[in-house]
Backbone bond lengths (Angstrom), bond angles and torsions (degrees), N, CA, C in turn:
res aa  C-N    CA-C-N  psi(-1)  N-CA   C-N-CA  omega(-1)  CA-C   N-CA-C  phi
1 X - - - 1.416 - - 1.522 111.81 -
2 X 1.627 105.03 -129.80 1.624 99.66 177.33 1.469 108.50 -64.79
3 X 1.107 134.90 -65.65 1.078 133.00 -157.63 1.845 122.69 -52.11
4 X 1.454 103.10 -25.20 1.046 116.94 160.62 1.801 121.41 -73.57
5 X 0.666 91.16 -28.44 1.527 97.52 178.69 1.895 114.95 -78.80
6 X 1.278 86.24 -38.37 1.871 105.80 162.66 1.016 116.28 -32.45
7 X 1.799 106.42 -71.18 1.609 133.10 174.69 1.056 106.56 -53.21
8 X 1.373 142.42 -67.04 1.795 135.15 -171.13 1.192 105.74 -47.02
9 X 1.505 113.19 -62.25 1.594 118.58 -178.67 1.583 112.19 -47.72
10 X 1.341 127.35 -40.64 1.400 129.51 178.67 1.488 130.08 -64.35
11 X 1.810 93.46 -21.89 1.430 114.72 -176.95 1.323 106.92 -90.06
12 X 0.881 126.87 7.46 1.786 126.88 164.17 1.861 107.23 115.73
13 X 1.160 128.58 -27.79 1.654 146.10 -161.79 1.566 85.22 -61.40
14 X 1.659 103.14 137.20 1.366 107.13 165.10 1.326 108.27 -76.59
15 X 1.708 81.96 -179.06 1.742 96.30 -151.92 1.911 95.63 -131.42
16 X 1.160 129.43 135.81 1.538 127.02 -170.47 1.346 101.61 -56.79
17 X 1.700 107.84 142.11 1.571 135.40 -145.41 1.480 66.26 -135.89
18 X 1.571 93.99 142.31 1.702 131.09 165.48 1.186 101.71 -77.93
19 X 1.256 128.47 158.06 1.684 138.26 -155.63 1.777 85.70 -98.79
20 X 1.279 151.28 -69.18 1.459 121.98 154.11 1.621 127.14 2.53
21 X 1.678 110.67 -80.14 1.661 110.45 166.61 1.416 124.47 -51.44
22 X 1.317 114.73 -20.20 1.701 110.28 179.59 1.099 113.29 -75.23
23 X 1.696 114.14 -45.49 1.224 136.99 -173.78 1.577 111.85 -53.56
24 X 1.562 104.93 -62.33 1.319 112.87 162.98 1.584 116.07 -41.39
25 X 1.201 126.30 -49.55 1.185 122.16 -155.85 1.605 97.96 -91.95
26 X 0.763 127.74 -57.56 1.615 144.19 -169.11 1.975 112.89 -76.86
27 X 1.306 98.39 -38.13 1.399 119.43 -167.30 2.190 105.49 -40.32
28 X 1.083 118.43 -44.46 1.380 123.67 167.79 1.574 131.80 -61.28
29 X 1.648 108.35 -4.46 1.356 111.63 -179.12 1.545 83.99 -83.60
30 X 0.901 120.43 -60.10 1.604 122.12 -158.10 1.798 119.21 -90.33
31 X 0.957 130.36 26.98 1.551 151.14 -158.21 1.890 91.84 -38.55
32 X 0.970 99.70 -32.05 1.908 86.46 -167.26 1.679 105.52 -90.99
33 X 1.167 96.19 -17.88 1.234 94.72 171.90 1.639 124.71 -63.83
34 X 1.219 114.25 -17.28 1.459 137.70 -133.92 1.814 103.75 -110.69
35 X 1.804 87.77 -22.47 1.032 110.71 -164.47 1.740 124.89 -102.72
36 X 1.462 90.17 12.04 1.232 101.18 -170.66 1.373 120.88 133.85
């Protein structure tokens, strides 16, 4: 449950990114996409 989820998160494993942060982060592989 939570506590498990604690541990993964503590162990370094990402954690779900808001479609904003992906965008930001990711958003330049795909530029045309972005674009319409």
């Amino acid at each position: 449950g939570v506590l498990e989820a604690i541990r993964i998160s503590c162990a370094g494993y990402p954690t779900k990114r808001t479609f904003d942060e992906f965008i930001y982060r990711f958003g330049m592989l795909t530029p045309d996409v972005l674009d319409g």
